[in-house]
mmCIF file as Biopython writes it, N, C-alpha, C and O atoms, coordinates in Angstrom:
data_model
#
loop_
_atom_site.group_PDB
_atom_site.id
_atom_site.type_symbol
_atom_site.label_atom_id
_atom_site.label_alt_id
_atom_site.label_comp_id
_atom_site.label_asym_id
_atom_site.label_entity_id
_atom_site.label_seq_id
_atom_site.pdbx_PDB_ins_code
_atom_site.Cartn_x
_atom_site.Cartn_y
_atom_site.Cartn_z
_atom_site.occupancy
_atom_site.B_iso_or_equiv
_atom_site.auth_seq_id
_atom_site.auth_asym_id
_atom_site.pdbx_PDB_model_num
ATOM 1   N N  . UNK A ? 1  ? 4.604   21.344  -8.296 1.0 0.0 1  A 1 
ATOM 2   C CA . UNK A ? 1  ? 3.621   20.349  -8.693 1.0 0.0 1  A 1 
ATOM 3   C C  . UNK A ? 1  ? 4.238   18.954  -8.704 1.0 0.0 1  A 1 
ATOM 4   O O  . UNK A ? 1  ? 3.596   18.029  -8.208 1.0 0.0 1  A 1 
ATOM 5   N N  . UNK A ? 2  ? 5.520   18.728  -9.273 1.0 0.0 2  A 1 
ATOM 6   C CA . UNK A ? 2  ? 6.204   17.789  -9.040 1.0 0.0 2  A 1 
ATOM 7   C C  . UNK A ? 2  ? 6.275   16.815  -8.168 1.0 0.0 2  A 1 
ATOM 8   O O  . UNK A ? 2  ? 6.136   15.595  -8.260 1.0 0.0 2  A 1 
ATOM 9   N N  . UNK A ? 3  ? 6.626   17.876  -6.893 1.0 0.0 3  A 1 
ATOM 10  C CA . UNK A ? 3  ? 6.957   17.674  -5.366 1.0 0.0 3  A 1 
ATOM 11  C C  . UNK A ? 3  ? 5.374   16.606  -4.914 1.0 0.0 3  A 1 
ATOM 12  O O  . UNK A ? 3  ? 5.221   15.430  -4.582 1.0 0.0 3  A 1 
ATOM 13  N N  . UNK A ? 4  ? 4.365   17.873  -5.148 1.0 0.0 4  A 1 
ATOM 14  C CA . UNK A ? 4  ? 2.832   16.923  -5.072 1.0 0.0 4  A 1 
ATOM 15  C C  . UNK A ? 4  ? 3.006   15.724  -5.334 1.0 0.0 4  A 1 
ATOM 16  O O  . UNK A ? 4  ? 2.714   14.928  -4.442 1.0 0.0 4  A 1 
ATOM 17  N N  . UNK A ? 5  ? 3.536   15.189  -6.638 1.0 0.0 5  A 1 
ATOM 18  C CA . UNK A ? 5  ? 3.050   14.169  -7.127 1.0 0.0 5  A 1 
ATOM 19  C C  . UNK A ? 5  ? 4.290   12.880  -6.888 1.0 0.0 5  A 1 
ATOM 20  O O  . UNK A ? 5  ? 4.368   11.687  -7.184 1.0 0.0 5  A 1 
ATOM 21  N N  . UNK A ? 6  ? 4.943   13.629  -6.362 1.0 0.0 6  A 1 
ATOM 22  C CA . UNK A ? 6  ? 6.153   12.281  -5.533 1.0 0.0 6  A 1 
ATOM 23  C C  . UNK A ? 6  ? 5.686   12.258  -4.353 1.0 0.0 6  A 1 
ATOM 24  O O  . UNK A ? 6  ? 6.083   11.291  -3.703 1.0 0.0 6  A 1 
ATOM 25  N N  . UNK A ? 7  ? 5.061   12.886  -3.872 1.0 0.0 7  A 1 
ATOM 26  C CA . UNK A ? 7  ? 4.743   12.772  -2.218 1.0 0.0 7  A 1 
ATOM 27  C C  . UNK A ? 7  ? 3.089   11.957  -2.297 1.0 0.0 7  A 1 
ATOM 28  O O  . UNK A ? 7  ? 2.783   11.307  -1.297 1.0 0.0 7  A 1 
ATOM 29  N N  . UNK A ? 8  ? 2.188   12.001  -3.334 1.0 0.0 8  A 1 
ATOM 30  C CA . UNK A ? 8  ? 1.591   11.424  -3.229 1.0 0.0 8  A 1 
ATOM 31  C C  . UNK A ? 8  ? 1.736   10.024  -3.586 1.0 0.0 8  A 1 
ATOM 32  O O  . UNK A ? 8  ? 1.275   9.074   -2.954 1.0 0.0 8  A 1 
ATOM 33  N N  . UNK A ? 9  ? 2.413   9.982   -4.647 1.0 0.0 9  A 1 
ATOM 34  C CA . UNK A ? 9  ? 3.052   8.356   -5.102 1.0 0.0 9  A 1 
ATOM 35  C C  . UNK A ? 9  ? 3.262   7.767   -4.022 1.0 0.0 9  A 1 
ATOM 36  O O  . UNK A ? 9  ? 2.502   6.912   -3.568 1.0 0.0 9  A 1 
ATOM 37  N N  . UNK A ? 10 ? 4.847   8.341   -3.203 1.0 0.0 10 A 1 
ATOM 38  C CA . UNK A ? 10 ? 5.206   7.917   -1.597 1.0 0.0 10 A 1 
ATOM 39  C C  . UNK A ? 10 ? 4.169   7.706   -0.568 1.0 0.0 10 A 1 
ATOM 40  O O  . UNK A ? 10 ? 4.769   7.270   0.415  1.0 0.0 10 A 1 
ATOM 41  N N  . UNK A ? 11 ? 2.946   7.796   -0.315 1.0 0.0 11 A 1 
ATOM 42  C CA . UNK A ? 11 ? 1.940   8.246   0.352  1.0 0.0 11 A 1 
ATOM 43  C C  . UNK A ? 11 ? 1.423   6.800   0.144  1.0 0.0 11 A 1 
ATOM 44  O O  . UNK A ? 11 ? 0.724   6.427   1.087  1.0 0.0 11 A 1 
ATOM 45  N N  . UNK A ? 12 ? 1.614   5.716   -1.032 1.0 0.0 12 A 1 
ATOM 46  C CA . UNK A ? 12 ? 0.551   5.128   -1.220 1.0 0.0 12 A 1 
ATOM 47  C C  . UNK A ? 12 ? -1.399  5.126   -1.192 1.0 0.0 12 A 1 
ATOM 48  O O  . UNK A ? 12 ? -2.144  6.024   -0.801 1.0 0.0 12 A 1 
ATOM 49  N N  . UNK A ? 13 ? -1.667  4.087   -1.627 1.0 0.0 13 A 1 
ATOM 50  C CA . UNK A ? 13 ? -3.170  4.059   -2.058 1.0 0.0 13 A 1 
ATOM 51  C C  . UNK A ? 13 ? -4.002  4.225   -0.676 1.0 0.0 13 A 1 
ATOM 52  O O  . UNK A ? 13 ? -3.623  3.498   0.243  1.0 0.0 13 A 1 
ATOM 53  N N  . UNK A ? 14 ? -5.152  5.143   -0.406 1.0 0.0 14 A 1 
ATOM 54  C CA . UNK A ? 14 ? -5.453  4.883   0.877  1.0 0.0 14 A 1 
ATOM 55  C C  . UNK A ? 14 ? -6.261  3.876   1.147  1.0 0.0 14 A 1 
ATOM 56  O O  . UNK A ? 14 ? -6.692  3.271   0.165  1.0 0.0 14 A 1 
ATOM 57  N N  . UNK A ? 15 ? -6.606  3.506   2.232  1.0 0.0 15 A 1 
ATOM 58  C CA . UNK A ? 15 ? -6.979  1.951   2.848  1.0 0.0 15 A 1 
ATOM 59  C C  . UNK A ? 15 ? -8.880  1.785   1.902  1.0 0.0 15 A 1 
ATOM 60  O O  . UNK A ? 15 ? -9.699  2.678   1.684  1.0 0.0 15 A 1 
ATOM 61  N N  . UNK A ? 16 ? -8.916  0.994   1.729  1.0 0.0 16 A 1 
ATOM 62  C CA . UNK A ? 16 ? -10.502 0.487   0.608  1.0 0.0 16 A 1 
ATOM 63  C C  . UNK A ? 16 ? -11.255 0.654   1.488  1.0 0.0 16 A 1 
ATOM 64  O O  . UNK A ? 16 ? -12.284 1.018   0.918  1.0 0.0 16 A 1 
ATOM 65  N N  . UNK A ? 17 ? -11.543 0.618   3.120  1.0 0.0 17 A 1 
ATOM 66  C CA . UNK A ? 17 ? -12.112 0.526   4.379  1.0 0.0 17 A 1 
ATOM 67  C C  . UNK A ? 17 ? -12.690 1.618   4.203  1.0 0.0 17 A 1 
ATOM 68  O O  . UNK A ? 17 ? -13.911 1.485   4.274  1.0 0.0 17 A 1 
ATOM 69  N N  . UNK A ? 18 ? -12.063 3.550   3.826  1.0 0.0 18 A 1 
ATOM 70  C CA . UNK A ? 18 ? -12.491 4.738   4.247  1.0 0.0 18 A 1 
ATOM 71  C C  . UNK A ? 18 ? -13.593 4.623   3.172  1.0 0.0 18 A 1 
ATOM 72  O O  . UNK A ? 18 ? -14.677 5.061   3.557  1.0 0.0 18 A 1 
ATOM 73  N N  . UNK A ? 19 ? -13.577 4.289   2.311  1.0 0.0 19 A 1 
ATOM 74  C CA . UNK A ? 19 ? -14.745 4.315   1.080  1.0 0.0 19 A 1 
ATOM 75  C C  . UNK A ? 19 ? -16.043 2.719   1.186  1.0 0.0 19 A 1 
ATOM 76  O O  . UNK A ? 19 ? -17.229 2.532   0.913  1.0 0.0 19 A 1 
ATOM 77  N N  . UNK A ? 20 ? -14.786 1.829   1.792  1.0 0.0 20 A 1 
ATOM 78  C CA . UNK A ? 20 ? -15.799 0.890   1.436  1.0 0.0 20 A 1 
ATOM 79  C C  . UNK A ? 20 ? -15.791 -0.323  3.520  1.0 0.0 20 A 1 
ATOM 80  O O  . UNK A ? 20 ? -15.513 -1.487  3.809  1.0 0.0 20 A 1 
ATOM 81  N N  . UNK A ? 21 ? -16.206 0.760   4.233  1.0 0.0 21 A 1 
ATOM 82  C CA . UNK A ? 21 ? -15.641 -0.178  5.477  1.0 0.0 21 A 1 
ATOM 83  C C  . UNK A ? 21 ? -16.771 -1.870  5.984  1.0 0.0 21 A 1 
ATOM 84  O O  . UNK A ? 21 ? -16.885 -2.411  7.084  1.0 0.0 21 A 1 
ATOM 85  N N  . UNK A ? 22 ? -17.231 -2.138  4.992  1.0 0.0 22 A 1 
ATOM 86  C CA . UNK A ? 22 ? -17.499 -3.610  5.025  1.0 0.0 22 A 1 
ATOM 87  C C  . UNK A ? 22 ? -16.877 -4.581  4.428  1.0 0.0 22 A 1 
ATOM 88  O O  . UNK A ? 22 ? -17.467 -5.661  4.466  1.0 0.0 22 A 1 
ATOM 89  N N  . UNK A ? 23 ? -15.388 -4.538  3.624  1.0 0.0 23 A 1 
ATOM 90  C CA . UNK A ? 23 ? -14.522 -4.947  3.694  1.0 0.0 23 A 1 
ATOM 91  C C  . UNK A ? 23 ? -13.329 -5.373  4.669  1.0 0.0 23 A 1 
ATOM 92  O O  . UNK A ? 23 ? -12.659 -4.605  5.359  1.0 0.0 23 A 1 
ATOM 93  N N  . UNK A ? 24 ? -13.214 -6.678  4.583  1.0 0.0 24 A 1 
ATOM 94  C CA . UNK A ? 24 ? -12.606 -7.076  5.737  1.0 0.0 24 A 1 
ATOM 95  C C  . UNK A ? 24 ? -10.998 -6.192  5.979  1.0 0.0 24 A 1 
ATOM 96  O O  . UNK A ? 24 ? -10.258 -5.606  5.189  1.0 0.0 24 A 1 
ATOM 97  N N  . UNK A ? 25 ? -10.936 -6.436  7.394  1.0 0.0 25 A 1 
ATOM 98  C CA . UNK A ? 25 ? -9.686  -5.439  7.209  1.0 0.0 25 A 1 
ATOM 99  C C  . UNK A ? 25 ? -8.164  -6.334  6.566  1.0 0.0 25 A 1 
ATOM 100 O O  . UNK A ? 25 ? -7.282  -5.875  5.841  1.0 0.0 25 A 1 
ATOM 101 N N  . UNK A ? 26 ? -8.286  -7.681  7.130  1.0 0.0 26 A 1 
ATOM 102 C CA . UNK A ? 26 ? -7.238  -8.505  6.440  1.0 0.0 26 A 1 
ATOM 103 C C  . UNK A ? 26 ? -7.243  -8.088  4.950  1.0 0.0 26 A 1 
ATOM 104 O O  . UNK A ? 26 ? -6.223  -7.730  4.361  1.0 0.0 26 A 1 
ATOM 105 N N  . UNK A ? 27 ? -8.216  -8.145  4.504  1.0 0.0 27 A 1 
ATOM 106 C CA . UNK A ? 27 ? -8.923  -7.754  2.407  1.0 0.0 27 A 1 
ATOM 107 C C  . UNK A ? 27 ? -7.524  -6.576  2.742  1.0 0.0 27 A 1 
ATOM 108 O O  . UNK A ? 27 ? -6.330  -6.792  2.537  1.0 0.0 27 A 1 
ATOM 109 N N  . UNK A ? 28 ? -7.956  -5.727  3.126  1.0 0.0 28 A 1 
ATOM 110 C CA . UNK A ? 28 ? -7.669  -4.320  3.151  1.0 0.0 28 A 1 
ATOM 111 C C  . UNK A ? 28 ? -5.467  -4.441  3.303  1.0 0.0 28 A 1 
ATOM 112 O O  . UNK A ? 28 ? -4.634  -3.873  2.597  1.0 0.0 28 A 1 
ATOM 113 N N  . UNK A ? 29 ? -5.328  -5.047  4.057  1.0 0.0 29 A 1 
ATOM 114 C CA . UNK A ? 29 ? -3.948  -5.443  4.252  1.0 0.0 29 A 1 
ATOM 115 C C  . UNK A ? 29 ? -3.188  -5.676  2.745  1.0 0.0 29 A 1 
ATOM 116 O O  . UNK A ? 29 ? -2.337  -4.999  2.168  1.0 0.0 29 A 1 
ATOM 117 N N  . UNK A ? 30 ? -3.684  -6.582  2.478  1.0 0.0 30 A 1 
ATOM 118 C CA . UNK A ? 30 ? -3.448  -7.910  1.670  1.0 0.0 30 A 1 
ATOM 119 C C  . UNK A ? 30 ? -3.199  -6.914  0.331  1.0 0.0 30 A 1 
ATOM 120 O O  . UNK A ? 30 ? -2.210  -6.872  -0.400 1.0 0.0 30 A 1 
ATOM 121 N N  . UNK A ? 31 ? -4.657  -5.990  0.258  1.0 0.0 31 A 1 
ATOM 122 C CA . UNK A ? 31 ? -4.377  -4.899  -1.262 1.0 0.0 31 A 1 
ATOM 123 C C  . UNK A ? 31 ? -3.738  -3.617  -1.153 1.0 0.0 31 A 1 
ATOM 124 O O  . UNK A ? 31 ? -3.274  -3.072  -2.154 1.0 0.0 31 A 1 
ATOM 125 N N  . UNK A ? 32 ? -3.682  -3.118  -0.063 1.0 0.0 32 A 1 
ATOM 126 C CA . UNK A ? 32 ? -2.355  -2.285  0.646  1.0 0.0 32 A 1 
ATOM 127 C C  . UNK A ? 32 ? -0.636  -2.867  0.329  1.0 0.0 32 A 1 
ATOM 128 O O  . UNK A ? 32 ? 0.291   -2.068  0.195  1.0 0.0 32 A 1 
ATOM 129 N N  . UNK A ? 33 ? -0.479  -4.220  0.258  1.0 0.0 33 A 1 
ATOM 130 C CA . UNK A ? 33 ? 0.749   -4.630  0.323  1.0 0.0 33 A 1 
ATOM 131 C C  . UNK A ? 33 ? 0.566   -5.126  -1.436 1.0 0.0 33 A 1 
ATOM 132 O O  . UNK A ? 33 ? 1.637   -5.380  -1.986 1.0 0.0 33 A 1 
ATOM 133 N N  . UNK A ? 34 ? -0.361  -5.229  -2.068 1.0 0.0 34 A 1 
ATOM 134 C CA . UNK A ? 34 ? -0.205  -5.299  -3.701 1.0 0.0 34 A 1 
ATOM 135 C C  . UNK A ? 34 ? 0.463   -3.822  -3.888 1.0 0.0 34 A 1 
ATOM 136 O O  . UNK A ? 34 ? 1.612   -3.576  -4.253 1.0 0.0 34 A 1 
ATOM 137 N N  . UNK A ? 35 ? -0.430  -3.031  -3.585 1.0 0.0 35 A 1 
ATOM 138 C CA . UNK A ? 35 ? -0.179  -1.351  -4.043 1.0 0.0 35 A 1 
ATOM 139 C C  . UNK A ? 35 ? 0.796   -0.744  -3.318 1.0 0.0 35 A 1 
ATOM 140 O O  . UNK A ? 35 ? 1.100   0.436   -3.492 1.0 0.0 35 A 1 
ATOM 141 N N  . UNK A ? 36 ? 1.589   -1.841  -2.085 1.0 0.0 36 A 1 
ATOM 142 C CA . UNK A ? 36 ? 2.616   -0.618  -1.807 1.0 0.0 36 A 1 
ATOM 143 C C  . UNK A ? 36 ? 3.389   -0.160  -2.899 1.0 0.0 36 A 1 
ATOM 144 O O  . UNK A ? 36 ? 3.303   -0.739  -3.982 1.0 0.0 36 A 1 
ATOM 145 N N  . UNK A ? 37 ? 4.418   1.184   -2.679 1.0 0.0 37 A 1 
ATOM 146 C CA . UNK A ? 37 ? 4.925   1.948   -3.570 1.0 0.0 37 A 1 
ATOM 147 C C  . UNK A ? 37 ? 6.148   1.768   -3.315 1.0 0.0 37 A 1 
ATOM 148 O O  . UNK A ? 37 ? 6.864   2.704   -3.673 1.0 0.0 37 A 1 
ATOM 149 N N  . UNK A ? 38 ? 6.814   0.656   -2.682 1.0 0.0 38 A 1 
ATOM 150 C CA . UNK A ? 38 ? 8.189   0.377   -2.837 1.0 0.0 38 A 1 
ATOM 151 C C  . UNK A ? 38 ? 8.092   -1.010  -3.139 1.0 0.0 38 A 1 
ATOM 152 O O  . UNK A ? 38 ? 7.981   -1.741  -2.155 1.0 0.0 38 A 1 
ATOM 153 N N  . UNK A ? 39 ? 8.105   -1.519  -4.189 1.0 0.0 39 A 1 
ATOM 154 C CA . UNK A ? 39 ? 8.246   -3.172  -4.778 1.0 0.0 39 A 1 
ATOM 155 C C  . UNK A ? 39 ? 8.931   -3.938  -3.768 1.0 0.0 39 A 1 
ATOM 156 O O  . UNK A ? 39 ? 8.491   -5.080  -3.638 1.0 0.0 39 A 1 
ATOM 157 N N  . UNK A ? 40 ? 9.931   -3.601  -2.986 1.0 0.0 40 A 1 
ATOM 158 C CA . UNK A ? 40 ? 10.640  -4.422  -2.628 1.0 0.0 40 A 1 
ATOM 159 C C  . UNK A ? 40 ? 9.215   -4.998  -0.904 1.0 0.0 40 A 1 
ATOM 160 O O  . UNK A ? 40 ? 9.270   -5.880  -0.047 1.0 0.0 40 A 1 
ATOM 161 N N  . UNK A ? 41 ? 8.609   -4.338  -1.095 1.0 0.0 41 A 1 
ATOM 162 C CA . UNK A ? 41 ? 7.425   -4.648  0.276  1.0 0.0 41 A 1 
ATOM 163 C C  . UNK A ? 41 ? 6.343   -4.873  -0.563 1.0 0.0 41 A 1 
ATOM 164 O O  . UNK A ? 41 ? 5.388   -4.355  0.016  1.0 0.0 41 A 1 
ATOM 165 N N  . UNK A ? 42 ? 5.974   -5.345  -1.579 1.0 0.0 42 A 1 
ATOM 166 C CA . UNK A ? 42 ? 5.143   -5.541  -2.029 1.0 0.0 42 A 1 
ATOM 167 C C  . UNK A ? 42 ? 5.366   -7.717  -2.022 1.0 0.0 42 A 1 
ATOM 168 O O  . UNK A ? 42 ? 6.395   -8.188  -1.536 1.0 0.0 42 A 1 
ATOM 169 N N  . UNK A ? 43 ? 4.754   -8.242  -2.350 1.0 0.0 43 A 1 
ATOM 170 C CA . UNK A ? 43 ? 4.725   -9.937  -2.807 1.0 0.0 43 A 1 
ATOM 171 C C  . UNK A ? 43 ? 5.798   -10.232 -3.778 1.0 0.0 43 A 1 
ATOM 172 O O  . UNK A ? 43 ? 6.136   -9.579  -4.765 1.0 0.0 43 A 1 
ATOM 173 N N  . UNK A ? 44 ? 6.225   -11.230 -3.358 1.0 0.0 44 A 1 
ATOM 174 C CA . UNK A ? 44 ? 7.345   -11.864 -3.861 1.0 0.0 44 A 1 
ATOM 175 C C  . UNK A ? 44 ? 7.101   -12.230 -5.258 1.0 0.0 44 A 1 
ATOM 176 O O  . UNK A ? 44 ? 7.606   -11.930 -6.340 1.0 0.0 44 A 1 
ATOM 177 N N  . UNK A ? 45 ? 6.067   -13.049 -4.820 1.0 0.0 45 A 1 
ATOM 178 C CA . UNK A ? 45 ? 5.469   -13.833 -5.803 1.0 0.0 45 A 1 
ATOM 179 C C  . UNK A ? 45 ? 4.050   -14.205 -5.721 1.0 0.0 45 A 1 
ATOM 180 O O  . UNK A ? 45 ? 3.419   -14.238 -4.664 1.0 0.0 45 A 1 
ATOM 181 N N  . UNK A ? 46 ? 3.517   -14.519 -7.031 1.0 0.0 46 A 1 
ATOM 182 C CA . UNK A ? 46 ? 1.900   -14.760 -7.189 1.0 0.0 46 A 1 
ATOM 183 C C  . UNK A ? 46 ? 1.243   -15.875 -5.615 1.0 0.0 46 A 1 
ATOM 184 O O  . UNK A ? 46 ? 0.150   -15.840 -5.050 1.0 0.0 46 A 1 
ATOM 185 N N  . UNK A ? 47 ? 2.383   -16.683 -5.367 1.0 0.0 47 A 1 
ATOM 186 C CA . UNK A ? 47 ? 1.996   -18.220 -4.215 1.0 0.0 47 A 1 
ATOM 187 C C  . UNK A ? 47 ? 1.661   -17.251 -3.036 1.0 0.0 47 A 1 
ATOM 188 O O  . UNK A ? 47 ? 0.668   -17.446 -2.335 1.0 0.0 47 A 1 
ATOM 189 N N  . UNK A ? 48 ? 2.597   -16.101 -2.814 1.0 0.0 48 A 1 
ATOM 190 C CA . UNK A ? 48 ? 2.452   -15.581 -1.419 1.0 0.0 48 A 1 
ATOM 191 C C  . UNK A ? 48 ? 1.034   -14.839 -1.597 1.0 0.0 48 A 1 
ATOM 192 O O  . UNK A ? 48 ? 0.078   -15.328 -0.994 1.0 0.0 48 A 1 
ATOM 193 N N  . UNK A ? 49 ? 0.857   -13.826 -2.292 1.0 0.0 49 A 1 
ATOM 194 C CA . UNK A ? 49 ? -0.527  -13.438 -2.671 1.0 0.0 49 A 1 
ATOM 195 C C  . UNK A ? 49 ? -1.564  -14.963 -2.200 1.0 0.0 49 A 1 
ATOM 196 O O  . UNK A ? 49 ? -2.139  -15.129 -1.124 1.0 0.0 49 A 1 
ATOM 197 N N  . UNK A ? 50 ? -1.544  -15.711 -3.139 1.0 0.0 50 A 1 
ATOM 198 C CA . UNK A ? 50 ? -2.462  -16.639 -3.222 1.0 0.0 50 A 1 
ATOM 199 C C  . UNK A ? 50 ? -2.718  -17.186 -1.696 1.0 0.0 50 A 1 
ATOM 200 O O  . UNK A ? 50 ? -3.809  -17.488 -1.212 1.0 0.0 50 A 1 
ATOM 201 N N  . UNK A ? 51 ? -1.702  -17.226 -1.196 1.0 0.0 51 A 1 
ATOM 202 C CA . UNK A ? 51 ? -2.032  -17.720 0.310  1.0 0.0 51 A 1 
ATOM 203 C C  . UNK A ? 51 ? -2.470  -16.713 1.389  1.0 0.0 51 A 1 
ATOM 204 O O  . UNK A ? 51 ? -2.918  -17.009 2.497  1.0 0.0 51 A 1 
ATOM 205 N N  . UNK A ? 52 ? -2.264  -15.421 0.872  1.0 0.0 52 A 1 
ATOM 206 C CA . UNK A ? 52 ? -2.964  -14.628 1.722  1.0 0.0 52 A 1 
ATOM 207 C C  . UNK A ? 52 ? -4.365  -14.188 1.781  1.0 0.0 52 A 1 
ATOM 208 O O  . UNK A ? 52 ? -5.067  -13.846 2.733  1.0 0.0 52 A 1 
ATOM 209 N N  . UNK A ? 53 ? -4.597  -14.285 0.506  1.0 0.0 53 A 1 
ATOM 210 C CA . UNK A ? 53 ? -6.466  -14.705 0.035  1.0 0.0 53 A 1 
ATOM 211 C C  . UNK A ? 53 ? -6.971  -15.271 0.258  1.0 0.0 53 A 1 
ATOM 212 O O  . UNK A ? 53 ? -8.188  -15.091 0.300  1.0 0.0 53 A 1 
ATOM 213 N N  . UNK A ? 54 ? -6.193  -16.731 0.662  1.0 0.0 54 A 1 
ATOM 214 C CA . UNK A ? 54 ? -7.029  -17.835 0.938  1.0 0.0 54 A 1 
ATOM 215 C C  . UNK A ? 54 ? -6.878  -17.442 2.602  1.0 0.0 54 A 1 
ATOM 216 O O  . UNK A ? 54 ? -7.846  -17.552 3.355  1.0 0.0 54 A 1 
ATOM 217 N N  . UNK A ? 55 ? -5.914  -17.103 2.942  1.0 0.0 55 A 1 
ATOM 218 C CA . UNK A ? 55 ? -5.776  -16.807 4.590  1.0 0.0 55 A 1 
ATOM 219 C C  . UNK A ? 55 ? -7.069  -15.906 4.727  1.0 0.0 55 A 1 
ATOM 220 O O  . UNK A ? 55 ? -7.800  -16.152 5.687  1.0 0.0 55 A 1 
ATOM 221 N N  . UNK A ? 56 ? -7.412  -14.915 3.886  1.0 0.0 56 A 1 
ATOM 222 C CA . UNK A ? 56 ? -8.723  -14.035 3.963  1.0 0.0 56 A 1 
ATOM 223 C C  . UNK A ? 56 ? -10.052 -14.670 4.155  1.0 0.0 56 A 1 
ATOM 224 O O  . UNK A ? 56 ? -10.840 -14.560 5.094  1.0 0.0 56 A 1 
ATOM 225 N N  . UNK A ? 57 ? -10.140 -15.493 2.845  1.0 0.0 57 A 1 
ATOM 226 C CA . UNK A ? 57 ? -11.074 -15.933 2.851  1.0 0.0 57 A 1 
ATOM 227 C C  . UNK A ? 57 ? -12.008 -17.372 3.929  1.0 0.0 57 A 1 
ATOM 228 O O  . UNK A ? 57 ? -13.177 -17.720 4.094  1.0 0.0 57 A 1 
ATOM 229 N N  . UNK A ? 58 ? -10.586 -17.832 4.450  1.0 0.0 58 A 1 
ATOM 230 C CA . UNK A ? 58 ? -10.774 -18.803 5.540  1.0 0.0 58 A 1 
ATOM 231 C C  . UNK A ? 58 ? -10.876 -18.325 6.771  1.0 0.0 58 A 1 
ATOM 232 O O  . UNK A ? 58 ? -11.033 -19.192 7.631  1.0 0.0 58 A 1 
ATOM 233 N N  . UNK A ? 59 ? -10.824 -16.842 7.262  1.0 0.0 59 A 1 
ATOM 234 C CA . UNK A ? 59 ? -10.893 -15.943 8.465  1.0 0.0 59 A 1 
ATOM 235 C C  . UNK A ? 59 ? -9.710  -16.310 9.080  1.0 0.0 59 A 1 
ATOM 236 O O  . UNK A ? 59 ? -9.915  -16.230 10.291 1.0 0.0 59 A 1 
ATOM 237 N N  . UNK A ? 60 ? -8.026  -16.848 8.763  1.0 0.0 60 A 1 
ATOM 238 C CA . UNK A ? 60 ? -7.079  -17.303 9.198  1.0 0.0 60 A 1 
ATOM 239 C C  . UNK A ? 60 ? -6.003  -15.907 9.241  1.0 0.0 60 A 1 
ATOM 240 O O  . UNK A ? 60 ? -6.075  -14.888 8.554  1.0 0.0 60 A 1 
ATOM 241 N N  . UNK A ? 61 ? -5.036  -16.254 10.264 1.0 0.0 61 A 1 
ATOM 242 C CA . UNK A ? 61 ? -4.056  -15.443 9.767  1.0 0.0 61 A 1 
ATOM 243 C C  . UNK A ? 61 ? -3.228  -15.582 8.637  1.0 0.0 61 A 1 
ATOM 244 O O  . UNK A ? 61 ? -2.903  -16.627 8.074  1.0 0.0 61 A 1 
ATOM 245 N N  . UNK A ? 62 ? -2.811  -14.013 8.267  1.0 0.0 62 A 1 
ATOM 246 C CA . UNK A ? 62 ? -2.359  -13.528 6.733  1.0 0.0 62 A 1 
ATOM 247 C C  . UNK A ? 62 ? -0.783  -14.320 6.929  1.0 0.0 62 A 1 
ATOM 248 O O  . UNK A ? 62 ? -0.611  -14.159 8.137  1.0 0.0 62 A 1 
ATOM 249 N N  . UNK A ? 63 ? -0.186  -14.686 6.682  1.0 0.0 63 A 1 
ATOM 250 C CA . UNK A ? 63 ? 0.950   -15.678 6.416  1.0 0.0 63 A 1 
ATOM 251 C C  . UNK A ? 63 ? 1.640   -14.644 5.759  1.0 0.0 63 A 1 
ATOM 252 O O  . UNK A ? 63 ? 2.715   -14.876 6.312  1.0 0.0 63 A 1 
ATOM 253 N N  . UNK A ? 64 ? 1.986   -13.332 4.751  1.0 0.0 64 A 1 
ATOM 254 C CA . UNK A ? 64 ? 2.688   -12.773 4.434  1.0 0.0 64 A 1 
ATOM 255 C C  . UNK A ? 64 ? 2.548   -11.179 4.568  1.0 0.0 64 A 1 
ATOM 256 O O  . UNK A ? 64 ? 3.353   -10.252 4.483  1.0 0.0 64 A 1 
ATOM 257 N N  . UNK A ? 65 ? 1.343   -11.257 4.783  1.0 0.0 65 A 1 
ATOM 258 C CA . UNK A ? 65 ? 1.120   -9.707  4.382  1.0 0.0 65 A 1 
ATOM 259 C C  . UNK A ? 65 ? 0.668   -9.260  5.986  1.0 0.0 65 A 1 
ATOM 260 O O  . UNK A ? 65 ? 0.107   -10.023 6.773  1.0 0.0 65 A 1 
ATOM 261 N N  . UNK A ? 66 ? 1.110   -7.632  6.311  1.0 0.0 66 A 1 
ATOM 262 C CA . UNK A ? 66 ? 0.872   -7.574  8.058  1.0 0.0 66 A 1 
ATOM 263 C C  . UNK A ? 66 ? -0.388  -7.491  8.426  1.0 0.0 66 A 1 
ATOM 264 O O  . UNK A ? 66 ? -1.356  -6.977  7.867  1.0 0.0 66 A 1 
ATOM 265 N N  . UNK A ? 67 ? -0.267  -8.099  9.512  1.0 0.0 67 A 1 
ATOM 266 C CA . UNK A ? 67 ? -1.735  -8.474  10.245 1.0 0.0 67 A 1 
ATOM 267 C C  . UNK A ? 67 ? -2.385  -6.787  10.373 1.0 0.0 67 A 1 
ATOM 268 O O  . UNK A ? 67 ? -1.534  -5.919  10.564 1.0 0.0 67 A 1 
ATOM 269 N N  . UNK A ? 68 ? -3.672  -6.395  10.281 1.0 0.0 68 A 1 
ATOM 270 C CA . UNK A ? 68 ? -4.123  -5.631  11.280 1.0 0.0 68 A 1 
ATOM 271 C C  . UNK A ? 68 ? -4.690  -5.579  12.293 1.0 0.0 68 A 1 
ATOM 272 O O  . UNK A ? 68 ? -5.483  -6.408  12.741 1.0 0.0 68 A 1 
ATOM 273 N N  . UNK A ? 69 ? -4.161  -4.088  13.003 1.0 0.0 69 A 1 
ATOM 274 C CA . UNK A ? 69 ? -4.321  -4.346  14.590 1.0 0.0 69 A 1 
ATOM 275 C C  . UNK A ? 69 ? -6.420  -4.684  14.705 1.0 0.0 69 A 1 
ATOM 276 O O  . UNK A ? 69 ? -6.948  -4.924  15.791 1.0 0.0 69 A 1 
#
């Protein structure tokens, strides 16, 4: 049971798209890289977040977080 529950941790959150796919896919990036499950790939800091929201919300490219294809 253990094993389950480290492999799902490792697995991360799945994409907001399969439940909710009128969300943009940049959206979808951007909260993928909040919830990754290794901190060190997650945002530095609150500025980089902030600029990738606004990169969302302006239809621009994401400046920190990976583009999707």
């Amino acid at each position: 049971a253990l094993d389950r529950v480290i492999a799902g941790r490792l697995a991360g959150a799945p994409p907001i798209r399969e439940a909710f796919p009128e969300v943009p896919e940049a959206f979808d990036a951007v909260l993928r890289r909040c919830l990754d499950p290794d901190p060190a790939r997650r945002y530095a800091c609150a500025s980089e977040l902030a600029a990738d929201l606004q990169a969302v919300a302006d239809d621009a490219p994401l400046p920190h977080a990976r583009e999707p294809w």
